[in-house]
C-alpha positions as CSV (number, residue, x, y, z in Angstrom):
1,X,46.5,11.5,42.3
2,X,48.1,12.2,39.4
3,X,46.1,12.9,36.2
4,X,46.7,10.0,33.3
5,X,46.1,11.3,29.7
6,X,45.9,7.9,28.4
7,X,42.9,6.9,30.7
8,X,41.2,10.5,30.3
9,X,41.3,9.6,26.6
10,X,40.1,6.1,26.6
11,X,37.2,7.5,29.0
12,X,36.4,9.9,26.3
13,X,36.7,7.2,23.3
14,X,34.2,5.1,25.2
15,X,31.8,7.9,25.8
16,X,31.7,9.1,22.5
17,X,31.6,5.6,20.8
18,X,28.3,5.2,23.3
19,X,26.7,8.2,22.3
20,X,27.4,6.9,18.4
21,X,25.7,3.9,19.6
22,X,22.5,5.8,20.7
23,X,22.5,8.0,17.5
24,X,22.3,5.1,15.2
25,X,19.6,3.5,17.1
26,X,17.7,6.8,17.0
27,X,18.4,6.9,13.3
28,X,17.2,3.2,12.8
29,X,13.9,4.7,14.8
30,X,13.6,7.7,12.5
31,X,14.1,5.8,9.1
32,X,11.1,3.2,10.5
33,X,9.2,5.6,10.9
34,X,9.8,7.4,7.5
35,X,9.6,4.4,6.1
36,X,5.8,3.9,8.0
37,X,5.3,7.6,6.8
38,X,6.3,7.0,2.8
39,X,3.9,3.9,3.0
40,X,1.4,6.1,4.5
41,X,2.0,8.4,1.9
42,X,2.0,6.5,-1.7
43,X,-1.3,5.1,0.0
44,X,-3.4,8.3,0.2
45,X,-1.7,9.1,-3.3
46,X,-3.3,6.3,-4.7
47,X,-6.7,7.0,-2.9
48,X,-6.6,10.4,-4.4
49,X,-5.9,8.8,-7.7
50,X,-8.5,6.7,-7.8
51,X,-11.5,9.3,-6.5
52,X,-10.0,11.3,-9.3
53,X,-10.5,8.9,-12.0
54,X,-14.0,8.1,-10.4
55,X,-15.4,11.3,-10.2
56,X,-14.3,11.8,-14.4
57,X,-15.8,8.3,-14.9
58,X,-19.2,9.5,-13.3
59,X,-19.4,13.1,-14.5
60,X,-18.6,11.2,-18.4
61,X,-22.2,9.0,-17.3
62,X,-24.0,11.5,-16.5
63,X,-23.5,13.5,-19.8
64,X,-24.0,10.2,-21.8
65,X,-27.3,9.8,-20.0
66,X,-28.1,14.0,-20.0
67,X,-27.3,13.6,-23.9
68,X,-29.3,10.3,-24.3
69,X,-32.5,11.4,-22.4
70,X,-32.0,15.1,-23.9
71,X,-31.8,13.2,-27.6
72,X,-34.7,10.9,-26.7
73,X,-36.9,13.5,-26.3
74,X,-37.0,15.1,-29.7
């Protein structure tokens, strides 16, 4: 049997355009999952912010209330 280039090559072409095939669906995959990740992400960010601004807003009440009981008892 004689070897055909033209068939070797078309074998080859449909190979590779399978194996692009599974790349982009793994890259589909992978940019959900950053997606899920980034989401993940800008929500702990805003938890952080938030005990932040907390933890300023109660260390500012207790030297209001350290001032006012250390000023009422004079």
């Amino acid at each position: 049997m004689a070897d055909n280039p033209d068939r070797d090559s078309a074998v080859e072409i449909a190979l590779i355009r399978a194996d692009l095939e599974a790349m982009q669906e793994d890259l589909k995959a992978v940019r959900k999952e950053l997606k899920d990740l980034l989401e993940a992400w800008n929500t702990a960010t805003g938890m952080v912010r938030f005990v932040k601004w907390l933890s300023t807003f109660a260390t500012a009440l207790a030297v209001l209330y350290a001032t006012i009981k250390g000023l009422s008892g004079r």
